[in-house]
Every structure is written in structure tokens, then in C-alpha cells.
Backbone bond lengths (Angstrom), bond angles and torsions (degrees), N, CA, C in turn:
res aa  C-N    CA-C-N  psi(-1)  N-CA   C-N-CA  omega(-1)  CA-C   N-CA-C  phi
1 X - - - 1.460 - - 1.536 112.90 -
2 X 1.487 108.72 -52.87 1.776 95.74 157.78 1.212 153.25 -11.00
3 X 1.316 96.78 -39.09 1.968 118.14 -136.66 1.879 81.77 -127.30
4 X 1.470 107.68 -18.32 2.031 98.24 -175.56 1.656 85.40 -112.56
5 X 1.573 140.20 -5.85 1.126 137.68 177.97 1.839 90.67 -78.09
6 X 1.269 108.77 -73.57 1.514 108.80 -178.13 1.575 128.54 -55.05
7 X 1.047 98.99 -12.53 1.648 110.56 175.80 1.965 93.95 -76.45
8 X 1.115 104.03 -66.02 1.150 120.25 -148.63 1.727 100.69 -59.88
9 X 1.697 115.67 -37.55 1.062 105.06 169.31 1.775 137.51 -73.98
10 X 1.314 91.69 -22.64 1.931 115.53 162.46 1.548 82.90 -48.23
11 X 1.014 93.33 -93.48 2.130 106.85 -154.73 2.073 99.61 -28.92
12 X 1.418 120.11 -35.73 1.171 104.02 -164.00 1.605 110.03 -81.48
13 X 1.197 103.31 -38.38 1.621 122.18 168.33 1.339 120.20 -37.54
14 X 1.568 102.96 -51.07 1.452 119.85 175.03 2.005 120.35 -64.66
15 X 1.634 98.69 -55.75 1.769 102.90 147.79 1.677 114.28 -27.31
16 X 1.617 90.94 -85.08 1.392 102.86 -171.46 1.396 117.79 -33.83
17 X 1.130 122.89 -57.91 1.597 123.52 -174.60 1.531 109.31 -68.96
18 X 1.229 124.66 -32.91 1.513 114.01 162.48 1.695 131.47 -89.31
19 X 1.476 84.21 24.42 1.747 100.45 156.18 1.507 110.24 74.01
20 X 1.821 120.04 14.15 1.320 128.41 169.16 1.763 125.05 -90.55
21 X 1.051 113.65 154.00 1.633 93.87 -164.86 1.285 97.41 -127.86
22 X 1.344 127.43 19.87 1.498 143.91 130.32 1.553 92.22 86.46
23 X 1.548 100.64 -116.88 1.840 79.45 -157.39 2.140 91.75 -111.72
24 X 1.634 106.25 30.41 1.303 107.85 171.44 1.363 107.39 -39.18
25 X 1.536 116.93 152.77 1.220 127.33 169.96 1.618 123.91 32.24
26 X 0.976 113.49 13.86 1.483 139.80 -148.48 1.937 102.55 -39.62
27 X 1.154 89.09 -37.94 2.121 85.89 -169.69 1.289 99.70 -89.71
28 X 1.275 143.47 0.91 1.914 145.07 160.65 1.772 87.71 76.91
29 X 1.244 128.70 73.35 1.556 104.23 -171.37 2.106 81.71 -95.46
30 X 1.310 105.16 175.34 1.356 106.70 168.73 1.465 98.51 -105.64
31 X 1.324 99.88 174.28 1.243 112.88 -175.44 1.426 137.54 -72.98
32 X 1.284 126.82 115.36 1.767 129.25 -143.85 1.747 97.84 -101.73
33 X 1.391 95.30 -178.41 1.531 100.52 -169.05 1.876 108.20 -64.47
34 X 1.219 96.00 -176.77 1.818 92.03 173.99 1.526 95.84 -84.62
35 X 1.489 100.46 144.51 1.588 109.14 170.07 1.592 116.83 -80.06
36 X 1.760 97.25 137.39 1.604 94.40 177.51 1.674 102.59 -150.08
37 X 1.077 92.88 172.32 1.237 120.64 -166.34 1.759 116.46 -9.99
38 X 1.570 97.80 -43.94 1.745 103.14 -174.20 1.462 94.95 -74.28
39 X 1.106 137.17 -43.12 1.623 134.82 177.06 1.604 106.13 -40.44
40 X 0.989 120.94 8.18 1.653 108.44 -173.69 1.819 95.02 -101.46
41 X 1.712 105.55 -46.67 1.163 103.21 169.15 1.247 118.28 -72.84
42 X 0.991 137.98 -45.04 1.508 126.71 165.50 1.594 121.77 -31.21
43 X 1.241 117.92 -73.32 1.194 115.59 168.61 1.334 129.68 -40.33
44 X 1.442 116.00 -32.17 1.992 129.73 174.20 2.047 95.99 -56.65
45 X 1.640 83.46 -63.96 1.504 99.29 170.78 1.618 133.85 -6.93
46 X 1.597 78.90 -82.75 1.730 100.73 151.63 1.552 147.08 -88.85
47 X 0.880 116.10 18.22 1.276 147.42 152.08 1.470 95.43 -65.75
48 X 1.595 107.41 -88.01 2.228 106.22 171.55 1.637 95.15 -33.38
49 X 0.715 123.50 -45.33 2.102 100.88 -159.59 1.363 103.85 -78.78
50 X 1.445 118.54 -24.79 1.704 120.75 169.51 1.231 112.50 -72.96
51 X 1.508 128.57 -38.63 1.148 119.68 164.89 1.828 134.03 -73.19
52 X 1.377 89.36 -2.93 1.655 101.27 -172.22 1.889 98.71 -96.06
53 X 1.257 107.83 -22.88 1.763 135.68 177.92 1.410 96.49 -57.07
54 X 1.451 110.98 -63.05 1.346 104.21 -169.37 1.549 116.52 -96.86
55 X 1.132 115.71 13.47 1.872 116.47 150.59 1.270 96.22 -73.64
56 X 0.889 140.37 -55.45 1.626 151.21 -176.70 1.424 93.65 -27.80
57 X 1.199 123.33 -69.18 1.243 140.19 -169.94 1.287 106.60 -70.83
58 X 1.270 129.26 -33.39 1.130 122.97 159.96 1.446 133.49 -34.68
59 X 1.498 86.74 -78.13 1.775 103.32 153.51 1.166 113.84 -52.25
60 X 1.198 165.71 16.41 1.471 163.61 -144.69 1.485 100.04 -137.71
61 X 1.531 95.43 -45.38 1.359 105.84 -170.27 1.873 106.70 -74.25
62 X 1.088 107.45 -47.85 1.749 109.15 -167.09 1.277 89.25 -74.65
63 X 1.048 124.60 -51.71 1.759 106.66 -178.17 1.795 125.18 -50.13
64 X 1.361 111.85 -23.55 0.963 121.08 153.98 1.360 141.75 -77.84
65 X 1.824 116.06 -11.84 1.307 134.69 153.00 1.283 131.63 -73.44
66 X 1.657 102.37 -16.77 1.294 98.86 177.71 1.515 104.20 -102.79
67 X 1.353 130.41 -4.56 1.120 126.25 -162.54 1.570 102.80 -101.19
68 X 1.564 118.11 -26.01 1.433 127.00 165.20 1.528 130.86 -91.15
69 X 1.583 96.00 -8.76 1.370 124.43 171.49 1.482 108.99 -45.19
70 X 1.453 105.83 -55.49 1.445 138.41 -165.31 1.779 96.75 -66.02
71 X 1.145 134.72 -11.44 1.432 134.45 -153.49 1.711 102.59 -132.49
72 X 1.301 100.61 5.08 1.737 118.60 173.80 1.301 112.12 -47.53
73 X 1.529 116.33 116.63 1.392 117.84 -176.28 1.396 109.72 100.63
74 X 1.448 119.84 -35.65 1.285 116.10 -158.20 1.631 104.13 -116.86
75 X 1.621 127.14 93.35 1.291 135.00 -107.86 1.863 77.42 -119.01
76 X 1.572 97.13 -42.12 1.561 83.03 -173.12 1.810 117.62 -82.59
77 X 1.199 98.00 -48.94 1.939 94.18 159.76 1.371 108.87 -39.73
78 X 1.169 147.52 -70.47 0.854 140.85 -174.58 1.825 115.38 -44.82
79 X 1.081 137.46 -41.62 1.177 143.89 -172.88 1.801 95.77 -92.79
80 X 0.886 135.52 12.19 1.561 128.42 -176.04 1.715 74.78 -137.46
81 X 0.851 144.78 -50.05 1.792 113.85 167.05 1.039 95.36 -58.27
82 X 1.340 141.11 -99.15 1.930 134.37 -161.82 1.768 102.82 -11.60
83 X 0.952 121.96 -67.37 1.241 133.26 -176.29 1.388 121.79 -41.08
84 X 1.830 111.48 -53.64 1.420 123.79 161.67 1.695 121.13 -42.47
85 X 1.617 93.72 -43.56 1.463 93.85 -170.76 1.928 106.06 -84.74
86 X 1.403 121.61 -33.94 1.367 113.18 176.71 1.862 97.91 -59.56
87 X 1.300 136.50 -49.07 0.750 132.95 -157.50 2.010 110.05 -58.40
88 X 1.172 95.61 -53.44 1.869 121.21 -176.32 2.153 80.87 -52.50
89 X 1.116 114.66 -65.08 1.706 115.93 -149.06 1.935 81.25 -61.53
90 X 1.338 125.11 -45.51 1.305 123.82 -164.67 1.139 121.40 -36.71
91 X 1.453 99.41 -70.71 1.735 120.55 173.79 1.594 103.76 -59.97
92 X 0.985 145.82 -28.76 1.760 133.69 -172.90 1.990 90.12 -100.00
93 X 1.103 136.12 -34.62 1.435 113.68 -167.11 1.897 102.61 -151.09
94 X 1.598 115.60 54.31 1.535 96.54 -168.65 1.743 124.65 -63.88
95 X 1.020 79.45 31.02 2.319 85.62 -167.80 1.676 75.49 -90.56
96 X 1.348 137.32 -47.77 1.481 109.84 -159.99 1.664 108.40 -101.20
97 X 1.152 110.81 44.29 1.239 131.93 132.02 1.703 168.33 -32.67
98 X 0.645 140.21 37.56 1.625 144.53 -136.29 1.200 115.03 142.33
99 X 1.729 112.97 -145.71 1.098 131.39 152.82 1.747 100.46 -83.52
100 X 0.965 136.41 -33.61 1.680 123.13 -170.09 1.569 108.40 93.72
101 X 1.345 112.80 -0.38 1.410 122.32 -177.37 1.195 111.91 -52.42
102 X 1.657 113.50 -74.18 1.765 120.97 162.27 1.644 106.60 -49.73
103 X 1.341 134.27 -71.40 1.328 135.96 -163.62 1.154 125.33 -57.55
104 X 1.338 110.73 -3.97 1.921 102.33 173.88 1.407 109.04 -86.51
105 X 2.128 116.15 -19.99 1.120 115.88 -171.30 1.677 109.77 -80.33
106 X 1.704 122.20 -20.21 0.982 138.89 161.09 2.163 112.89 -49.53
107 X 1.272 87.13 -54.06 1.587 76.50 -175.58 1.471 104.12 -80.68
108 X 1.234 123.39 -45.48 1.896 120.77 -175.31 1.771 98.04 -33.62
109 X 1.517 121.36 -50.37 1.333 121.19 -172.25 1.399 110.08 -68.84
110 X 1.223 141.53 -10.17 1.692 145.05 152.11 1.334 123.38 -151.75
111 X 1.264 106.27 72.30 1.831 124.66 167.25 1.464 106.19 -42.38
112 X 1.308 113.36 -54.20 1.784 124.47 -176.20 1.170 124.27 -38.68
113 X 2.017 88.82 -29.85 1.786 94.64 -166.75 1.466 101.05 -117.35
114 X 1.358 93.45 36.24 1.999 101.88 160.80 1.933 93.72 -121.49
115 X 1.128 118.28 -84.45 1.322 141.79 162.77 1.535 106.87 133.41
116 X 1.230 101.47 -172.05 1.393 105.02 -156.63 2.029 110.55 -60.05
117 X 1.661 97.35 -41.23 1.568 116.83 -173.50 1.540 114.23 -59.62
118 X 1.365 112.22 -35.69 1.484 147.05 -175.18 1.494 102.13 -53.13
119 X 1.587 96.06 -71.57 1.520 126.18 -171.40 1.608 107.56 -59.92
120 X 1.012 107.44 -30.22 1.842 116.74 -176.99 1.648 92.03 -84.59
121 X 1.166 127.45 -58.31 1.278 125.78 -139.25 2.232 84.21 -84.00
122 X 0.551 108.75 -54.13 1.743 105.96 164.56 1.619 131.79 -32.43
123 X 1.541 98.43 -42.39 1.026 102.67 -176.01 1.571 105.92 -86.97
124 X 1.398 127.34 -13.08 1.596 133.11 161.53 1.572 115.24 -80.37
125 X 1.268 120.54 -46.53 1.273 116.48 151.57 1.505 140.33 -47.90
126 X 0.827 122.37 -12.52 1.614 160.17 -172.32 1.558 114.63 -84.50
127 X 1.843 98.62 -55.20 1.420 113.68 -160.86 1.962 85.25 -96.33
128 X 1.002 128.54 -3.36 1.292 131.21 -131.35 1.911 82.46 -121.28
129 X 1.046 110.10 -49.82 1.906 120.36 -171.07 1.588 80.99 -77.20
130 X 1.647 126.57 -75.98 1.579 125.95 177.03 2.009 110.53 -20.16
131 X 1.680 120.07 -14.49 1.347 97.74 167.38 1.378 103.77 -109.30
132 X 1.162 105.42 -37.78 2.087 109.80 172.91 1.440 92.23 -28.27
133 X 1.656 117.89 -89.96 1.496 112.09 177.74 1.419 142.15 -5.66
134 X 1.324 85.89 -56.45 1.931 91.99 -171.24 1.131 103.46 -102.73
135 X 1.765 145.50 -16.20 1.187 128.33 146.87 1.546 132.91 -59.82
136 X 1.394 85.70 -36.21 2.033 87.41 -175.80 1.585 112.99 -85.60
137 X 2.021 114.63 -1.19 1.508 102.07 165.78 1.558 102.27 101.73
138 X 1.226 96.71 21.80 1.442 107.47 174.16 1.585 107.22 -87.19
139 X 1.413 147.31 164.47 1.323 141.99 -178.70 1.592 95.70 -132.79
140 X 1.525 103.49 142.94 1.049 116.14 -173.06 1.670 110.79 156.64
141 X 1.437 127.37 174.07 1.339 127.68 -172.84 1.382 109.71 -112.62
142 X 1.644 120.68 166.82 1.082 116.77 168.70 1.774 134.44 -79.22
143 X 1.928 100.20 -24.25 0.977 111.77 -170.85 1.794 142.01 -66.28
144 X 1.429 101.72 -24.38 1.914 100.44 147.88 1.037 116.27 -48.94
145 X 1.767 109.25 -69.41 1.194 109.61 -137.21 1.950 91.62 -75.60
146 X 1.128 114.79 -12.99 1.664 104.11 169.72 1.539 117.87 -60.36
147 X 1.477 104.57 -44.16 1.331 108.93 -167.35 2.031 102.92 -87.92
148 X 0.946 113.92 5.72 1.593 127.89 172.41 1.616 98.74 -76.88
149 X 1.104 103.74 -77.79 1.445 135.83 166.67 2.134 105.73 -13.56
150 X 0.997 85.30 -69.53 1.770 109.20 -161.14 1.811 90.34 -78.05
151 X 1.331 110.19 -46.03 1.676 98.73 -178.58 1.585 119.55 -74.21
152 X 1.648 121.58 -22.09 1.042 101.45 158.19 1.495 140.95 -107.72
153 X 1.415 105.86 32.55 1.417 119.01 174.94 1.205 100.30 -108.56
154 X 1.375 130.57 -7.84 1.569 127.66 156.96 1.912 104.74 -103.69
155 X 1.361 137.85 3.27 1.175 125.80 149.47 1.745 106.39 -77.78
156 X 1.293 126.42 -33.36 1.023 114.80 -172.17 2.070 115.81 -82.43
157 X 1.051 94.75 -15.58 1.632 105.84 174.61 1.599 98.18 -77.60
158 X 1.363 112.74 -57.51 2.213 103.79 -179.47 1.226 94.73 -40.10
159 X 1.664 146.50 -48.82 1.248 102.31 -127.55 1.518 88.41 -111.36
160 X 1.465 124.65 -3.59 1.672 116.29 154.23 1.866 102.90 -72.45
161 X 1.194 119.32 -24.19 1.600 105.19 173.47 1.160 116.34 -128.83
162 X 1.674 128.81 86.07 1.908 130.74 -137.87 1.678 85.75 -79.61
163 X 1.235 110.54 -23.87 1.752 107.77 -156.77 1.654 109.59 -69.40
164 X 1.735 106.20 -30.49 1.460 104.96 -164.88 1.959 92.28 -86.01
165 X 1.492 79.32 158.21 1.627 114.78 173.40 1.917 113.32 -49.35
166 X 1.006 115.97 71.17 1.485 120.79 166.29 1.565 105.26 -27.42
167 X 1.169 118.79 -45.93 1.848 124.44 -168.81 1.826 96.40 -56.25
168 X 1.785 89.41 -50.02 1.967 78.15 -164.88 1.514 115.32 -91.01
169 X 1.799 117.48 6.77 1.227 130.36 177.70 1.463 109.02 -83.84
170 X 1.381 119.40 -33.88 1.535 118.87 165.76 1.407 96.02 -84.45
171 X 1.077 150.05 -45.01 1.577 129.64 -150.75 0.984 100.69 -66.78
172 X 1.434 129.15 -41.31 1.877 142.58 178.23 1.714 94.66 -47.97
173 X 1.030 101.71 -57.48 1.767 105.72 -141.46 1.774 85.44 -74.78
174 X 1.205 127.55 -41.19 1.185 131.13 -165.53 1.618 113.23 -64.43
175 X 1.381 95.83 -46.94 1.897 114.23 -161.87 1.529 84.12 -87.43
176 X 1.187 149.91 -19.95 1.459 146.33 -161.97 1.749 93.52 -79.16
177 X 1.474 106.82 -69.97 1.554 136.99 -177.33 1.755 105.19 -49.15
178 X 1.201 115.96 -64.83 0.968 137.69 178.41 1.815 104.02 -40.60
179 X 1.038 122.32 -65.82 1.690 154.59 -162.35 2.182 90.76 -54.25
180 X 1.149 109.87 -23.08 1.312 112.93 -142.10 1.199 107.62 -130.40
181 X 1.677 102.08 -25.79 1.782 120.76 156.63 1.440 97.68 -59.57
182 X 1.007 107.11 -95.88 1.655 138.83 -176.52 1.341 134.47 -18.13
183 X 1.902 108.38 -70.22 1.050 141.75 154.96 1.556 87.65 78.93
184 X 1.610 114.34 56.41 1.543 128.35 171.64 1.504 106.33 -141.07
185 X 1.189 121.17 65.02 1.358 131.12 178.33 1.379 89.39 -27.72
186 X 1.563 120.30 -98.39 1.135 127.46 -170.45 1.693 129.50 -8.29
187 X 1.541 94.21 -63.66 1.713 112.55 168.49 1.458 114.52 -55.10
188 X 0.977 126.56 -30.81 1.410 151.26 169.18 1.789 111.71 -38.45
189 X 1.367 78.27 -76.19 1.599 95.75 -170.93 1.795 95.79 -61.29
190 X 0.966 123.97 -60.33 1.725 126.22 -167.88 1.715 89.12 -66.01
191 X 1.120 144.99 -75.55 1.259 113.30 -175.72 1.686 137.10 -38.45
192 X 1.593 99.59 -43.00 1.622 89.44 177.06 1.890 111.20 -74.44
193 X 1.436 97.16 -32.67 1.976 92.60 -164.15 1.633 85.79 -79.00
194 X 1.450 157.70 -21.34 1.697 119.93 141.29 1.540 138.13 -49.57
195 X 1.346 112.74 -32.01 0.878 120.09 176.93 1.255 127.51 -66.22
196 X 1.521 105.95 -46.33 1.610 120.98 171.51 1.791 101.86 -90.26
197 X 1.428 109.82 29.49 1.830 105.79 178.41 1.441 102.57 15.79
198 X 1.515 128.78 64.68 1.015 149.41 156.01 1.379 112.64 -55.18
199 X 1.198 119.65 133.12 1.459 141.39 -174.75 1.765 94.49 -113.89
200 X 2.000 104.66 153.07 1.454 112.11 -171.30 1.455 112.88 -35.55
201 X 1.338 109.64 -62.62 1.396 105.00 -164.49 1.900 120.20 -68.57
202 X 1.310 117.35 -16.36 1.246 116.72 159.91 1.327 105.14 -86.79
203 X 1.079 146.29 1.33 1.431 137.57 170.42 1.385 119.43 -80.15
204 X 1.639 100.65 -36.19 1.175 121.99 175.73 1.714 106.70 -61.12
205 X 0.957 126.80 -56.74 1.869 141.09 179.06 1.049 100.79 -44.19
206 X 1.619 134.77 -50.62 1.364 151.04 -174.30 1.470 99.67 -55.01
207 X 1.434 104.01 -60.76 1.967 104.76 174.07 1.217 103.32 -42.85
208 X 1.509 121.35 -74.37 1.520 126.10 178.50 1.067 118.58 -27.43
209 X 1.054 120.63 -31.44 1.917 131.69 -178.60 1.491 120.85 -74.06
210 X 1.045 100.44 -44.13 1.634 125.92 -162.26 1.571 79.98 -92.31
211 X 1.064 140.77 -56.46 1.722 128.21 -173.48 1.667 109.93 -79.54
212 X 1.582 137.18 -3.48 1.002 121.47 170.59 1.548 97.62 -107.51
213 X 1.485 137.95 15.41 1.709 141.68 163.31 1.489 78.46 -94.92
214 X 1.400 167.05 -106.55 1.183 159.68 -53.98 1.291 93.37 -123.71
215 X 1.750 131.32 -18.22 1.264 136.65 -154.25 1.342 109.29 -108.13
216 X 1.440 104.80 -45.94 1.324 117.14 167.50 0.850 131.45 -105.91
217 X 1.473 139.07 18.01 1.388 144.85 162.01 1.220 122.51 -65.30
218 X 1.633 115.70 -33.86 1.693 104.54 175.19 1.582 100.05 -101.39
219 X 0.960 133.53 40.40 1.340 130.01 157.10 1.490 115.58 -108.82
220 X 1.507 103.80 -24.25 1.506 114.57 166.89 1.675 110.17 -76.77
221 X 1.195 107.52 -36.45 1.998 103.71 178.27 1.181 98.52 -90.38
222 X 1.379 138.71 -23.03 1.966 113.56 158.05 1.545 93.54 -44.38
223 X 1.040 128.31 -78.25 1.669 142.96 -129.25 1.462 88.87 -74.27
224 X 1.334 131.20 -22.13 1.289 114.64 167.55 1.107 117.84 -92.27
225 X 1.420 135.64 -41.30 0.968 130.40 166.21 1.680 121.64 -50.21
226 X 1.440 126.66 -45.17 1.353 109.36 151.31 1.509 140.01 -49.84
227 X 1.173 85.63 -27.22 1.958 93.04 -172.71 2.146 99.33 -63.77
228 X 1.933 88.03 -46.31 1.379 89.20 -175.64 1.323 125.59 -66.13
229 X 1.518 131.34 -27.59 1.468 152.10 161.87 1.512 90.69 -46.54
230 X 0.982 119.05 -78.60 1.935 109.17 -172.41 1.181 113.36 -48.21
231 X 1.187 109.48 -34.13 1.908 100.36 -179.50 1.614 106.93 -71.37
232 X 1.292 111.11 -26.36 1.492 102.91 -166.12 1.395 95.42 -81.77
233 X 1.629 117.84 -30.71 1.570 102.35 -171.32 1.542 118.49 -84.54
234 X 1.331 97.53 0.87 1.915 104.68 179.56 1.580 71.74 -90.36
235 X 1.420 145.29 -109.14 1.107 111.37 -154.28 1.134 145.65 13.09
236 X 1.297 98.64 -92.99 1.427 114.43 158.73 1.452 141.40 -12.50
237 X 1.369 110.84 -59.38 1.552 135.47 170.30 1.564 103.93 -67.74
238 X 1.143 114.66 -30.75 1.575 121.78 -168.57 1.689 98.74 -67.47
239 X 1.946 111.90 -50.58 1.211 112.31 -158.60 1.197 99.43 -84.50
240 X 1.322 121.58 -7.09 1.950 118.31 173.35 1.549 89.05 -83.56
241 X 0.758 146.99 -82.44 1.392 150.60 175.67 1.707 100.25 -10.61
């Protein structure tokens, strides 16, 4: 923690003095209702849907190991499929594209004019190209396209519920996802409360967030890992059978 405390303050120093304000406030959200009391559960809430985001991705990912698995050795087929498939997603949806770095700030400014189905189905497509990538030998990081991911499955929840707090519907979904990427609580919390130029009391929710992913995360990989043990042993019994 030292050594990513001192890193982290070099790199801002270095921003700062060349007049960049790095990834401040970074998604331009406008300004949401005052936070109260039910926002505490909300955010716990979503925190579970950030962590349920990145099983998603989980699965996203092995399905994509086994499908490039098959192309082992064979470095350029393999990258002319990767290619086929960015190309096919390009032409039908190029916003989930890239890293999502620029393009998540594109949709935060008109969610309405994706809609709710759009916004869901993006944020799986998203997590879905994020394994194409890193299986087929593509270079690149996880962290846009996570926070792409997590911001529009909480743009698409505001606009089935316009009344709740968008600020603490991504901070949940983000710091949940995020918490489980990472496994840097700490880093966690200071990335989303800059990003969302989080003020104390949403910073505080963000903690809440990051401690209900840390709480319930291995109770979700028991439960998968059992679910998956039975499948392998019905298998199993099937092929003695």
C-alpha cells in the first residue's frame, strides 16, 4: 500500500502541475437529489449487482478461453476471428467499442436515447468483447471497459426508477464490480469517489459498497462452486451410466 500510495501521488502531482484534472468528476453526471437514508440500502443493493456484473464477466471470460483455446498455436487465425467478431459488433453497435473510456461519457449525456434494453444489452456486450480481447492476444486493460459495463447497468436502472440517485446507483454498481476486479478495496473507494467528485457522505456509501462486495463475494463463489461440483458429478454418473 505504500509503494501504490506514493505512486499514486507522483502521477497526481505530475497531472496537477500540467493543468489536467485527471479522471476528476470524470462521467459530468448533473446534480442528483440529496442523499438519504434509503440510499444506504441502495447502494449495499448495488454493490450485489456489481458483483453479480462481474461473474458475468467471469463467465464471459471462460467462454472465451474455450472458444480460442481451440485456435492454440495458431496466433494469426485466432486474431482474424477476434477481428471478425469486433468487426460484426462494430457495424451493428460501434459505441461499445474501444476501451469505452471516451464512450461511456457519450452515453451518461443521453441514456434515453439508448434505453433501458440497449443500456443492459451493452453493458454484456462490453464485458463480452473485454474476453475476445484478452483471450485472442489482444493488449489492453480491464478498467474502462469495467467501469462502461457497471455505468450502464445503473443508467439503465435510473430510467426504470428516474427518482433514485444515479450518483449512488453507479457508485454501488461500480465499487461492487470494481472491489472484485481489483481486490484493492482501498483503490476502489478513491477511484470511484473521484470519479463521481464524491462529496463525504457519498464517499461514505462507496465504503458501504466496497464492504458489502468484500462480504459477500465468497459466499457467492461457495454457491458457485457447489452448484458447479454437482454439475460435474451428474456428469459424471451420467458417463458411468
Amino acid at each position: 500500500m505504500p509503494a501504490n500510495l506514493l505512486g499514486g501521488a507522483i502521477g497526481f502531482l505530475i497531472f496537477w502541475s500540467i493543468g489536467s484534472t485527471g479522471l476528476e468528476n470524470y462521467l459530468h453526471l448533473q446534480p442528483g437529489p440529496a442523499i438519504t437514508a434509503l440510499d444506504i440500502v441502495l447502494v449495499a443493493v448495488f454493490a450485489v449487482v456489481g458483483l453479480v456484473l462481474a461473474i458475468v464477466a467471469g463467465a464471459c471470460m471462460r467462454a472465451s478461453a474455450t472458444l480460442f483455446g481451440r485456435l492454440e498455436g495458431r496466433e494469426v487465425e485466432r486474431a482474424l476471428l477476434a477481428g471478425l467478431i469486433f468487426s460484426a459488433v462494430g457495424i451493428v453497435a460501434p459505441i461499445v467499442l474501444f476501451s469505452g473510456e471516451k464512450q461511456i461519457q457519450t452515453v451518461v449525456a443521453d441514456p434515453a436515447g439508448y434505453g433501458v434494453v440497449a443500456l443492459l444489452a451493452m453493458a454484456i456486450v462490453k464485458l463480452a468483447l473485454l474476453s475476445v480481447a484478452f483471450k485472442s492476444g489482444f493488449l489492453g486493460g480491464p478498467t474502462f471497459p469495467s467501469i462502461f459495463a457497471a455505468t450502464c447497468v445503473a443508467l439503465a436502472v435510473s430510467l426504470v426508477f428516474p427518482g433514485a440517485n444515479l450518483a449512488v446507483l453507479i457508485a454501488g454498481t461500480m465499487a461492487g464490480f470494481l472491489t472484485v476486479l481489483f481486490k484493492a478495496p482501498f483503490m476502489v473507494v478513491l477511484l470511484t469517489a473521484v470519479m463521481l467528485q464524491a462529496e463525504t457522505v457519498l464517499v461514505a456509501l462507496i465504503v458501504i459498497a466496497v464492504a458489502v462486495a468484500l462480504v459477500v463475494q465468497p459466499y457467492v463463489i461457495a454457491a458457485i462452486e457447489v452448484r458447479q461440483a454437482t454439475r460435474r458429478a451428474r456428469k459424471g454418473g451420467r458417463a458411468a451410466a
